[in-house]
C-alpha positions in Angstrom: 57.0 11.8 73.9 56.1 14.8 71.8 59.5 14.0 69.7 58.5 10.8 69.2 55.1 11.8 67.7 57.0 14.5 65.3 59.1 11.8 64.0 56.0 9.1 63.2 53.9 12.6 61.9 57.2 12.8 59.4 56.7 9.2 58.3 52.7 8.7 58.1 52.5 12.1 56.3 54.5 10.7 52.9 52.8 7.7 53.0 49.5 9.0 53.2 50.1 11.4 50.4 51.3 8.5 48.2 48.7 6.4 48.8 45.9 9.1 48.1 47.7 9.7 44.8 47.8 6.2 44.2 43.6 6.1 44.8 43.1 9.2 41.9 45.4 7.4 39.4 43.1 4.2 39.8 39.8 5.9 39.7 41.3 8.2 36.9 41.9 4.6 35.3 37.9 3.7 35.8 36.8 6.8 33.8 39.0 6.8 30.9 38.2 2.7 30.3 34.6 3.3 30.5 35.1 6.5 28.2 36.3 4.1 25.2 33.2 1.9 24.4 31.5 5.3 24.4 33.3 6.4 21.5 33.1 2.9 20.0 29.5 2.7 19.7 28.1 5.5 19.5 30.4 7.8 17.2 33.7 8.3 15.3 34.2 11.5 17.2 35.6 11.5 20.4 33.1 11.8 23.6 34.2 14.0 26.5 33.5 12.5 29.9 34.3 14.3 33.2 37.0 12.8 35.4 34.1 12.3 38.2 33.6 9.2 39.6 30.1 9.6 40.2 29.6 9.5 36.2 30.1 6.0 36.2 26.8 5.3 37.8 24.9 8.3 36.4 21.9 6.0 34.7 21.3 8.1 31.5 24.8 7.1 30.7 24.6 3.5 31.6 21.2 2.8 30.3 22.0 4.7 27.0 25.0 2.3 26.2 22.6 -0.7 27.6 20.0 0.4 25.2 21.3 1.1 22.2 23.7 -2.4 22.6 19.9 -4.1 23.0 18.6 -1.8 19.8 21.3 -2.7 17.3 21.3 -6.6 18.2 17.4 -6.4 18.2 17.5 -4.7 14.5 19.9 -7.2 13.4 18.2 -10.0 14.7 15.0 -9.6 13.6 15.9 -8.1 10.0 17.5 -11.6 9.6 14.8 -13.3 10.6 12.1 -10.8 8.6 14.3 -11.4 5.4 14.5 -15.1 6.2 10.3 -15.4 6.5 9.9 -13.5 3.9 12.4 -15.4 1.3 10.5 -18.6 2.5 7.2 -17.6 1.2 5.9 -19.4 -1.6 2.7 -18.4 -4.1 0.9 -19.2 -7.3 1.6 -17.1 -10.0 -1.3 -15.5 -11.6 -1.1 -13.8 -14.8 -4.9 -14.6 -16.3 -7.6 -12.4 -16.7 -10.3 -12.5 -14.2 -13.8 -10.1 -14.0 -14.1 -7.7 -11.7 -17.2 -6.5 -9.6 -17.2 -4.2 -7.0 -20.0 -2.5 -4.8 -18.9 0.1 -3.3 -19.0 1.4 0.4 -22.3 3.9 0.6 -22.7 5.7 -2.6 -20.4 7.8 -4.3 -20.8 11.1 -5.8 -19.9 11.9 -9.5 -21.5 15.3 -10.1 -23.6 18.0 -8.5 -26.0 19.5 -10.9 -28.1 22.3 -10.9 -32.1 22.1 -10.8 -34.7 23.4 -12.7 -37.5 24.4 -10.3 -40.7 25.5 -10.2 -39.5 29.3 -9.6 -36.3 28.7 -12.4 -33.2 27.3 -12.2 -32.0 26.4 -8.6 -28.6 25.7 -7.4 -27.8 22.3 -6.1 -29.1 21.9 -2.8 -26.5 19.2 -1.8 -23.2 21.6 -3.5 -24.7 24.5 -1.1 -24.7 22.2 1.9 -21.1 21.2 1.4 -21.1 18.2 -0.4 -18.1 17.5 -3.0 -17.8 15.5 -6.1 -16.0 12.4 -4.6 -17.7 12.5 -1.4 -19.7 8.7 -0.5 -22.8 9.3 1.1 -23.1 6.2 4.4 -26.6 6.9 5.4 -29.2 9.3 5.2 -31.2 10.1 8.3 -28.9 7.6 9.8 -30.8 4.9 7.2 -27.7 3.0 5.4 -27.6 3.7 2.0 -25.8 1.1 0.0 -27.5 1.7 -3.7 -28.2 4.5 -6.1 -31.6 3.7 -5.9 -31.5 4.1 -2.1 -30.8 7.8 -2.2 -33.5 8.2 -4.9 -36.2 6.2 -3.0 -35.2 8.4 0.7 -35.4 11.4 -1.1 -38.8 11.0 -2.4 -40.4 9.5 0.1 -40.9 12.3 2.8 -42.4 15.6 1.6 -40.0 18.8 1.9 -38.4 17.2 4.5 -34.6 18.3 5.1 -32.3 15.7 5.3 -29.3 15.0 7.3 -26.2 13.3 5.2 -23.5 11.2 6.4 -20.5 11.6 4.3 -17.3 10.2 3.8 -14.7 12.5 2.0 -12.0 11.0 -0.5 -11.3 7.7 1.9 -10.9 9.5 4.8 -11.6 7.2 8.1 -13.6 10.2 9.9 -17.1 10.7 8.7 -18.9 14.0 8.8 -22.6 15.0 8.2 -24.3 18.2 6.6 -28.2 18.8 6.5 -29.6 19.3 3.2 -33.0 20.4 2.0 -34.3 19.3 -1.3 -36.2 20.8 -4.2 -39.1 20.0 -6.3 -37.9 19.6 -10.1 -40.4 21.2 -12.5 -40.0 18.6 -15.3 -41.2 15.6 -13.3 -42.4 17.1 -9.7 -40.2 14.8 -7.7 -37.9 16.2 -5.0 -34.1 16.1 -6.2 -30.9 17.2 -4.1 -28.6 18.1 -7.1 -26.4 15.6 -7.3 -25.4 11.7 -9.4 -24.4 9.1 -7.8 -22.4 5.1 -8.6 -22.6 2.6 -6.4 -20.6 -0.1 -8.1 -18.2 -1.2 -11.1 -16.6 -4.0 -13.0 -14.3 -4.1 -15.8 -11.1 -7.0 -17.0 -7.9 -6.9 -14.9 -5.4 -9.7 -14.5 -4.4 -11.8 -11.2 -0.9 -11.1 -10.0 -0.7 -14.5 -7.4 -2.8 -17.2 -4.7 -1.4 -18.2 -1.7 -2.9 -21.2 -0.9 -1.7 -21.3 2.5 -4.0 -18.2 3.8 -6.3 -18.9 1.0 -5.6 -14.8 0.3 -4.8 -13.7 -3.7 -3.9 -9.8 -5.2 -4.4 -8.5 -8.3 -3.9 -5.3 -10.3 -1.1 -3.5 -8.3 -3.2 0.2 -8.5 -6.0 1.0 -7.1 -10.0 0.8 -8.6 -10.8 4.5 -9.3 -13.8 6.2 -10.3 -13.1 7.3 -13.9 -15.0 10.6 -13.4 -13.6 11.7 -10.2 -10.1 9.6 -10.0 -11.6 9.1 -6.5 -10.2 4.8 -5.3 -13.7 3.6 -4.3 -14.2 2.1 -1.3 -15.0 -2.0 -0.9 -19.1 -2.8 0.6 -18.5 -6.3 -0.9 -17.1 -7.4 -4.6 -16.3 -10.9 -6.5 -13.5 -11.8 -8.7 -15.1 -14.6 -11.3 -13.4 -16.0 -14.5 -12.9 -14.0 -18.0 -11.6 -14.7 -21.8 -9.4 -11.8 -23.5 -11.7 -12.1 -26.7 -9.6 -9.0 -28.6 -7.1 -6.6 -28.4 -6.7 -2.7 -29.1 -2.9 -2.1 -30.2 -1.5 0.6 -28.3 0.5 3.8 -30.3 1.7 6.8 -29.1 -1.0 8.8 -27.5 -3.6 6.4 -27.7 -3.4 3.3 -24.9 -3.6 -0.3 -26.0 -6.6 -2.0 -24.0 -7.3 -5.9 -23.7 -11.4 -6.6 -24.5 -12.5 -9.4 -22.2 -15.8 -11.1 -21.7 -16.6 -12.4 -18.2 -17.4 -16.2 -17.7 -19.6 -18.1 -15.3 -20.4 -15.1 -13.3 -22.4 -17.4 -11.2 -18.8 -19.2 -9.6 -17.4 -17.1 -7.7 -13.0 -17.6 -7.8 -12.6 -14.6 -4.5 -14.4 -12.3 -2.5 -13.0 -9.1 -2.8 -11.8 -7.1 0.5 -9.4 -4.4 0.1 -9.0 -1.9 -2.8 -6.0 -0.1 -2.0 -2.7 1.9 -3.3 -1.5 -1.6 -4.4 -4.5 -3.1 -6.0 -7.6 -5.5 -5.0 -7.2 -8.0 -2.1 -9.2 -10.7 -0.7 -9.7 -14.8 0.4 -10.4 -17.1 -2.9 -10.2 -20.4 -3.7 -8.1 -23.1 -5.7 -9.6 -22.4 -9.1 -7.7 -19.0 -8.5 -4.3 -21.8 -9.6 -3.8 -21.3 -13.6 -3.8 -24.7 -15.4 -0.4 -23.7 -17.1 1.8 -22.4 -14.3 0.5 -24.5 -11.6 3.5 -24.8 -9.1 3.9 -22.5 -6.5 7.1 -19.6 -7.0 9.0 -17.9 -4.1 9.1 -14.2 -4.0 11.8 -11.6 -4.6 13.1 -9.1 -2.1 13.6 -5.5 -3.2 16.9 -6.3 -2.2 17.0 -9.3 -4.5 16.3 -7.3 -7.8 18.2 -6.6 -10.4 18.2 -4.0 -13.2 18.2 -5.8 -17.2 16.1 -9.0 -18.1 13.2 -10.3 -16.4 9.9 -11.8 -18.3 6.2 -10.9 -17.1 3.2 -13.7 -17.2 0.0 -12.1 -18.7 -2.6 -13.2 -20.9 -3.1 -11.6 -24.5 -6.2 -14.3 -25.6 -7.8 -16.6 -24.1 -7.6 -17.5 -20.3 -4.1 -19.0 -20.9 -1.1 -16.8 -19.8 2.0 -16.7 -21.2 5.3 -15.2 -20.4 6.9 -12.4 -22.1 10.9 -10.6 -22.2 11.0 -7.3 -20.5 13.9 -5.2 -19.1 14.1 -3.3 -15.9 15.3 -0.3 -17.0 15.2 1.6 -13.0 14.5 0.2 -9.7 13.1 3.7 -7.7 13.7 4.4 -3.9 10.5 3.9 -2.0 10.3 4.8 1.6 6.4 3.8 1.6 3.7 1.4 -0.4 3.0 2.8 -4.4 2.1 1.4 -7.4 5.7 2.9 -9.1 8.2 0.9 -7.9 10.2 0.6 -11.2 10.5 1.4 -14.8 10.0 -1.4 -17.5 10.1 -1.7 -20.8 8.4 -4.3 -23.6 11.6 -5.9 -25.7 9.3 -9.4 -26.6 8.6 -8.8 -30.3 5.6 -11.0 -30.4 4.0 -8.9 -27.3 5.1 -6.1 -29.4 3.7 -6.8 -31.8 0.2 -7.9 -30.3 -0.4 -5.3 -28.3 2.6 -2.8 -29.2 3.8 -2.4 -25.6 1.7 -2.5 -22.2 -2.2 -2.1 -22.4 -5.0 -1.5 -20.4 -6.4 -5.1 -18.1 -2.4 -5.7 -18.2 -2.3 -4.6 -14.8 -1.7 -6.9 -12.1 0.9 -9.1 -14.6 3.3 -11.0 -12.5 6.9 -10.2 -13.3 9.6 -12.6 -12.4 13.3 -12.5 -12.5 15.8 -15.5 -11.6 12.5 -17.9 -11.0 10.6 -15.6 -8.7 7.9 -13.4 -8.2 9.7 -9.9 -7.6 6.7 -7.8 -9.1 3.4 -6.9 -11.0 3.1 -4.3 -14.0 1.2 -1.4 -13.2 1.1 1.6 -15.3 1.6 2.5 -19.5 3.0 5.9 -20.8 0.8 7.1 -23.0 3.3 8.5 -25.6 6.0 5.1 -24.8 3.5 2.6 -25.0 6.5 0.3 -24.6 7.4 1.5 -21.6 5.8 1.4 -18.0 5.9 0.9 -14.4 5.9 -2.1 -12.0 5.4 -2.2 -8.3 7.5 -4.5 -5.7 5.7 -7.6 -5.1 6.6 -6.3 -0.9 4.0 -3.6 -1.1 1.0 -6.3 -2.3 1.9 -9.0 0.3 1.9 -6.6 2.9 -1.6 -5.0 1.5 -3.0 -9.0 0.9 -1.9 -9.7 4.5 -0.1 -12.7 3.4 3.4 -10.5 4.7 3.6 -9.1 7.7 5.5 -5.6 9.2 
C-alpha cells in the first residue's frame, strides 16, 4: 500500500507543478493586456504595472481609464456640437451710428475736494472716511441714491448729522460702507462732504449687430468709461435711439480722428440698454435696430474661421447710411479670456483714408466681415498710426449679449 501511494505521489507531484505554472503564465497574460490600453491612452511613455492580480480590480485604476475614455468623447462631442450651434447662428449687421444714454448704477465719484470752512480750509470729509475717486455711492442712510442731486438734497437735509455711505468700489460685486460726517462750507453755509459726483452719460457710437431671434443687439466692443477716472460705469437703466454723423474730425498722428453725430428722435427708443462690459453695451431692442441698406441677416465667424490679409468693415462716415470699407488683418492675438484686443487692423480703403485718415472716435462697434460673415467689431485707434487699430472677436460680444452660450 505505502508503495503504491509513493508511486501516485511521483505522478500527481509533476502534474501539479505544471498546472500551477500554467495558472501564473495566464494570469501573467491578464496583467500585461490590460497594461497596453494604459499606455495607449494615457501617455507615450510606458506605464509600470505590478504583476498582481489584484491590480486588475483596484478601482482608481479602472475608473481612471473609464473616465478619462468618457472625458475625451464628451470634449469631442460637445466641441462639435458647440462649433456646429455656433456656425448656425445668424444676425443683422449693424454698422450705423446710434445715441447713447446711460444712467448709471448709484452715483459715481469723480473727485474729492477740499472745503473751505468756517474755521479755514478743511480736508474732505468723504477722502478721510475712505472714499476713492471711482467709488459709486448705492445709498446713503440705506436711502437709494440714483441722482447727483440725491446726494446733494440727503446731505443738506439733516443738520450735522453723520452719514453712513454705501459704496461700491471700481465694479466690484461686494459693497462696503464708511460713516462720514459733513462740514459746513463758509461761502454758502450748506453742509458739503468733499467730493463730485456723475450719474449718467451719452455720446455717438456705432451698432455692431441684432439678432432678431432673442430680440438682443451689441454695440461698441469696449466698455463706457468715465473720462475722468477711466472707471467702466455701471448700468441703472440706458437707451440706444437713432443718430446722424453730421461731420468728421480727420485723425493725424497724435491727434485722434472723431465722428460728430447729432442724436435723432430721442423720444423712440431702438434698445434698452443692459450690460456695459469689457466687450461693449448690451441689451433687448427692436426691428428698427435692422439698417435699411444691409437688411439680410449674416452668419458669424469662428476665431477659428479667421484669417490674416483682406476683410472690409461696415461703418458710417455721414449720414445714418453705413457703408463698407477694405481693411487688412495684419495679427490675429491669443486670447485665453473676453477683451476688446483680439486683433490688429489696418485702414487700406483710400476713400476712408481719406475721410477720416484711418479709424476715429464713434467708429467703435464697426462690424468687420471676412468671407461673408461677421468675424468682428473695431475697437481701438493708435494715436500715433491712426491707420492702424484693434478689433475684438465677434465670440467675446455674443457671449456678453447672451445671444452665445458657454
Amino acid at each position: 500500500m505505502k508503495k503504491r501511494l509513493n508511486i501516485i505521489w511521483w505522478i500527481i507531484t509533476p502534474l501539479a507543478i505544471i498546472a500551477l505554472s500554467a495558472y501564473l503564465k495566464v494570469q501573467n497574460k491578464i496583467v500585461v493586456a490590460y497594461d497596453r490600453p494604459i499606455e495607449t491612452l494615457y501617455s507615450n511613455q510606458i506605464v509600470k504595472v505590478k504583476e498582481d492580480k489584484d491590480i486588475i480590480n483596484k478601482p482608481e485604476i479602472n475608473n481612471k481609464k473609464k473616465n478619462e475614455k468618457v472625458n475625451l468623447e464628451g470634449r469631442l462631442k460637445t466641441k462639435s456640437v458647440f462649433v456646429k450651434n455656433k456656425s448656425d447662428i445668424m444676425v443683422y449687421p449693424g454698422g450705423q451710428p446710434i445715441g447713447v444714454k446711460l444712467n448709471t448704477k448709484g452715483v459715481l465719484v469723480v473727485a474729492l475736494s477740499d472745503i473751505e470752512g468756517i474755521n479755514g480750509k478743511t480736508p474732505s470729509p468723504a477722502a478721510n472716511a475712505g472714499v476713492q475717486i471711482g467709488d459709486s455711492i448705492i445709498s446713503i442712510n440705506n436711502v437709494e441714491i440714483n441722482h447727483a442731486e440725491d446726494v446733494i438734497r440727503f446731505i443738506n437735509k439733516e443738520k450735522n448729522s453723520e452719514f453712513t455711505l454705501k459704496l461700491q468700489r471700481k465694479n466690484d460685486l461686494k459693497f462696503f460702507q464708511v460713516k462720514v460726517k459733513p462740514t459746513i462750507d463758509s461761502a454758502d453755509g450748506k453742509q458739503k462732504i468733499g467730493l463730485w459726483v456723475r450719474d449718467s452719460t451719452a455720446g455717438v457710437g456705432t451698432l455692431t449687430l441684432y439678432d432678431d431671434k432673442t430680440k438682443k443687439f451689441a454695440a461698441l466692443g469696449h466698455p463706457i468709461t468715465d473720462a475722468d477716472t477711466g472707471t467702466i460705469l455701471s448700468v441703472n437703466n440706458g437707451v440706444i435711439i437713432s443718430s446722424n454723423i453730421v461731420s468728421v474730425k480727420k485723425g493725424t498722428r497724435g491727434s485722434p480722428g472723431e465722428l460728430r453725430g447729432l442724436f435723432i428722435d430721442e423720444s423712440k427708443i431702438k434698445g434698452q440698454i443692459i450690460k456695459n462690459t469689457e466687450c461693449g453695451i448690451f441689451g433687448e431692442g427692436t426691428k428698427s435696430l435692422i439698417n435699411n441698406k444691409f437688411n439680410k441677416p449674416m452668419k458669424i465667424g469662428l476665431r477659428s474661421e479667421i484669417k490674416e490679409g483682406k476683410a472690409q468693415i461696415l461703418t458710417t462716415i455721414n449720414g445714418s447710411e453705413p457703408e463698407l470699407f477694405e481693411i487688412e488683418i495684419q495679427k490675429l492675438l491669443p486670447q485665453n479670456k473676453s477683451g476688446s484686443k483680439s486683433m490688429v487692423i489696418k485702414i487700406t480703403d483710400p476713400r476712408l483714408l481719406d475721410k477720416t485718415g484711418g479709424i476715429v472716435q464713434g467708429m467703435s462697434g464697426s462690424p468687420i466681415i471676412q468671407n461673408d460673415k461677421i468675424i468682428g467689431a473695431v475697437t481701438h485707434v493708435l494715436i500715433n498710426k491712426p491707420d492702424l487699430g484693434y478689433g475684438i472677436y465677434i465670440e467675446w460680444m455674443l457671449k456678453d449679449a447672451g445671444i452665445l452660450s458657454n
